[in-house]
N, C-alpha and C positions, 0 to 999 in steps of 0.2 A: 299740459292742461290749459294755462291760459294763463295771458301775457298783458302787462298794461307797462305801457310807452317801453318797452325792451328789456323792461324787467322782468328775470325768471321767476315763475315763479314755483315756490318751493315749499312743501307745507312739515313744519311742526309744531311743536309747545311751547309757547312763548308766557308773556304774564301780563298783560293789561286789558282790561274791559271798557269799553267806549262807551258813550250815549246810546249808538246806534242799535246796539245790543239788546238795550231793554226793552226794545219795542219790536222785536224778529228775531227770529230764531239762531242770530249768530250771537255769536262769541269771540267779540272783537280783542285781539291782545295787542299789545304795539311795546315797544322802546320807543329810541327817539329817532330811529330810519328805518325801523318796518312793522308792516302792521302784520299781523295772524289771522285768517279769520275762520274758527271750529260754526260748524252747522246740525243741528239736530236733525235728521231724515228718518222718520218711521223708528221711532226709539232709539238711535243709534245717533251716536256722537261719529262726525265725518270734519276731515282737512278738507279746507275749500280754495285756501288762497294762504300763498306768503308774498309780501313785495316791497316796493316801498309803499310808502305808511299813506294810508286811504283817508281821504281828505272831507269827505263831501258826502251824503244819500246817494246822491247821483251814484258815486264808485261804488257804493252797497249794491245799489240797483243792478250794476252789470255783472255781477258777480252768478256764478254758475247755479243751478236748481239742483246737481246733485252730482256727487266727486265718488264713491264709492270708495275712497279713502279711510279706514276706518281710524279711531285715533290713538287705536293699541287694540290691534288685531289679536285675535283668538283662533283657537285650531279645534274642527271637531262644526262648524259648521259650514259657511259657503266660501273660507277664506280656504287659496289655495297653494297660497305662497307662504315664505316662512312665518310663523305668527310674533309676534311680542311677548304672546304669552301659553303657556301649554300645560295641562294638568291632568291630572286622573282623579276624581271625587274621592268621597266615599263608597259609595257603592258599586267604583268600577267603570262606569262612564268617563271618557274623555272627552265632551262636549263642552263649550264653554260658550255663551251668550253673556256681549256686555251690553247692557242698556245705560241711557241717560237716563240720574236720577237727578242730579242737582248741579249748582257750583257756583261760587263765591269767589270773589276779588277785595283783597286789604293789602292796605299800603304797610311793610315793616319800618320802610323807614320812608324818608323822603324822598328818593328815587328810587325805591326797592316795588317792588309791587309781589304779590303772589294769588295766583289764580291755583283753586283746588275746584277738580273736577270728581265726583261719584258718578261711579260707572256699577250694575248690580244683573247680574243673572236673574232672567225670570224663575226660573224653576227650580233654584238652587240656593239657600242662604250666603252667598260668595259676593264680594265685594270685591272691588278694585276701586283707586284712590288716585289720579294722576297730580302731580305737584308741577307747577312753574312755575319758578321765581326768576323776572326781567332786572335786569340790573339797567336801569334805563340809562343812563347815560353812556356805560360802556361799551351798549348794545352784546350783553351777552345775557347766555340764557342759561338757568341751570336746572335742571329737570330729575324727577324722583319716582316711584312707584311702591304706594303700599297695598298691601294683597291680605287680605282677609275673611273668614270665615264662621260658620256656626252650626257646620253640619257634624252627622253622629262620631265620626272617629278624623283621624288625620287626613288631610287630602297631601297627595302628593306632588309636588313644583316641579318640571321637569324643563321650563323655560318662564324667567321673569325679568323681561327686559328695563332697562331705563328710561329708552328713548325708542320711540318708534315717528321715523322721517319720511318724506317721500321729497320728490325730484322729477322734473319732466321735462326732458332736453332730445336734441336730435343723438347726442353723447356724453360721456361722460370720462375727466378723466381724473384717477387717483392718483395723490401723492402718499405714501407711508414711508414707515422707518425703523427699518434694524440692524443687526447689528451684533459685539460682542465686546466683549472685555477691550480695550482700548481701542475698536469700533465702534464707537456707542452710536447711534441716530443718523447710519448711512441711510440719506434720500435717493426714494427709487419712486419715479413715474410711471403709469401703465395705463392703457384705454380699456376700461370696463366693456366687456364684452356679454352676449347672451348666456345668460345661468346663474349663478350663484360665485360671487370671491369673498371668501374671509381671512379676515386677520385673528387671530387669535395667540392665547397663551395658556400652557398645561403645566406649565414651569413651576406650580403655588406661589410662592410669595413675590418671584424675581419675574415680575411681569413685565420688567423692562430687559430681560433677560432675551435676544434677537428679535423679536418684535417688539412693537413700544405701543402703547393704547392711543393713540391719537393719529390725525389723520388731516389732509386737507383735500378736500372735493370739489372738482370746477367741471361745472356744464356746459357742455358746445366744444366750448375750447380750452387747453391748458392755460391758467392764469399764472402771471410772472408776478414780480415782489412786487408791482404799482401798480400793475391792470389786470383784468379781470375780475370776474364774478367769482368766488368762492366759498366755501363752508368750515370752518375751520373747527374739529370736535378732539375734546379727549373726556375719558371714564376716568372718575375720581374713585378708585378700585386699586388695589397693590397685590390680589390677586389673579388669577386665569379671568382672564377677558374675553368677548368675542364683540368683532364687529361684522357683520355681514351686508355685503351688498348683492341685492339682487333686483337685476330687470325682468320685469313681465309680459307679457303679450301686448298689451299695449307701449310700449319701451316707456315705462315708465319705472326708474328705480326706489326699490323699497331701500331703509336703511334699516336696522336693528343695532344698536347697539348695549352692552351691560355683561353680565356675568356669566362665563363661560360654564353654559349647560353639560358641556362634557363630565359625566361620571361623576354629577355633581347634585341627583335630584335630591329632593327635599322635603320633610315630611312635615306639613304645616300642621299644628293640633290647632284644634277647636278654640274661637274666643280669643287667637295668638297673633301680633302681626309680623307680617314680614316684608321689610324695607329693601330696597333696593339702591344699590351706588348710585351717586349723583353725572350724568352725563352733561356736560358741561360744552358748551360749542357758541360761534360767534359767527355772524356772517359778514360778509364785506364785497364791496362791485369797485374797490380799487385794489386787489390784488393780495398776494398772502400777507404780505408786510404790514397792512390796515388792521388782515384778521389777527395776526399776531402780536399787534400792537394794543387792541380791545382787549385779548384776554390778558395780558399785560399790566395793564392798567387794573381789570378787574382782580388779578392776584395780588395786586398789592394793596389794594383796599379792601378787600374782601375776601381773599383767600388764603391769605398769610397774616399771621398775628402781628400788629405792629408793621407790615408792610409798608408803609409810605413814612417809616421813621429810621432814621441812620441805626446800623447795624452792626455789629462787633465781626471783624473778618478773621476768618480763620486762616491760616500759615501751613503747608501740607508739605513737608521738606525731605518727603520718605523718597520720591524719584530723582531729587535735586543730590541728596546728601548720605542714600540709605544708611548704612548706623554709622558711618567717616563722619561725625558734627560735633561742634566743640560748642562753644560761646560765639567766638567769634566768627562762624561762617555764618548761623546764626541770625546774629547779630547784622552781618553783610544781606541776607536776604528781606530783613526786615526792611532796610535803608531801601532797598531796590522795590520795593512795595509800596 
């Protein structure tokens, strides 16, 4: 898509609203090293720009007239690739029209920001809700989706994603991780090719059970632990997951990620909502080590109770000692600890 000083650029849902905003049609979000910038075209909410963080009118200025990126793609009208989201009404139609109806930015705390987007079908009582919350300092992003309705009987959920990304490089390549029982989290690299690759898991509960929800993404070139450009995401889910990646005719990669649609659809009744797992991801231009190091930081102030406070450690002595343990072996392991 388009590039400013060599930065890729990369579009999703971030959480802060600029000045620039309220005077044109964008929807500026930022941390504290990149900005987001969401566009209204013809009723529809479109990704225009992720990069570092946009300084000036001026860099509003150069910004594209129109991305065709939608900002949680729907199935059943002119999308043709995988959707974000996919449903059957009431009355049997599977069309789904999101329009821009609104959205709001508040600060939860003092470096927390949350941007909530309304997105609403013309012809249909149906709602959609997109959540971002910036964790500005950390630079990570955590993103949600609520789905709701008002039409005569149930409609049924047959895809409702977290995250909907996109990406536009001459390549792309993955790193994910699986694995087994004293295998846990073998890393495997691969160059995304034309079509569709997913990760997924049908496992229910043991989602970390040979695949694991998370992932790291670098454009162009593979990124090492101090350089490169990368994406670093995981689903806060301990269910069947999917992530999908898929390049389109323009080689442009879509991202979906959230809860695995497999034999999973869902019957929303009337006036109900339904929320969607939080997909959680961080970006970074020095390497996996940066991206792993933000959400690091943001788990322990933010995603663990008490995180950034000393912690009682547990002692696990069943491979060390299976049931041969007295007092005093014990006793010898704790010293060793």
């Amino acid at each position: 898509m388009f590039r400013k000083t060599g930065f890729l650029v990369l579009v999703f849902l971030v959480a802060r609203q600029t000045i620039f905003a309220q005077s044109t049609p964008y929807i500026d979000i930022t941390t504290n090293h990149v900005s987001l910038v969401l566009k209204q075209e013809k009723h529809h909410l479109q990704q225009v720009y992720l990069g570092e963080k946009l300084q000036s009118k001026d860099d509003y200025a150069s910004l594209p007239d129109k991305a065709d990126l939608p900002a949680y793609s729907t199935y059943g009208t002119d999308n043709l690739f995988t959707p974000a989201i996919r449903v059957t009404h009431a009355d049997g139609n599977r069309s789904l029209d999101l329009q821009y109806v609104s959205s709001s930015v508040k600060k939860t705390v003092s470096d927390v920001t949350l941007t909530t987007i309304q997105l609403k079908d013309p012809a249909y009582p149906f709602e959609v809700t997109l959540y971002s919350k910036a964790f500005v300092k950390e630079d990570v992003i955590e993103t949600w989706t609520t789905i709701r309705h008002q039409e005569a009987a149930p409609v049924t959920l047959y895809d409702a994603a977290s995250a909907n990304l996109y990406m536009n490089a001459k390549s792309y390549w993955l790193t994910q991780f699986h694995g087994d029982w004293g295998k846990e989290m073998e890393m495997q690299h691969s160059k995304l090719t034309a079509g569709i690759k997913v990760i997924d898991s049908k496992l229910g509960s043991r989602a970390d059970k040979y695949n694991s929800p998370c992932f790291f993404l670098s454009p162009d070139h593979p990124s090492g632990e101090n350089a490169g450009k990368v994406l670093a995401g995981t689903l806060a889910w301990t269910g069947n997951f999917r992530f999908s990646f898929e390049i389109d005719n323009g080689n442009k990669l879509h991202i979906i990620s959230g809860i695995n649609p497999f034999a999973s659809e869902f019957h929303l009744k009337p006036d109900t909502t339904f929320t969607t797992p939080a997909f959680i991801f961080t970006y970074s231009d020095q390497g996996k080590g940066q991206a792993t190091r933000n959400i690091d930081r943001w788990a322990r102030r933010d995603g663990l109770l008490d995180g950034d406070k000393p912690r009682l450690t547990l002692l696990n002595n069943w491979e060390t000692t299976y049931f041969d343990f007295n007092e005093d072996k014990l006793l010898h392991l704790f010293d060793q600890a």
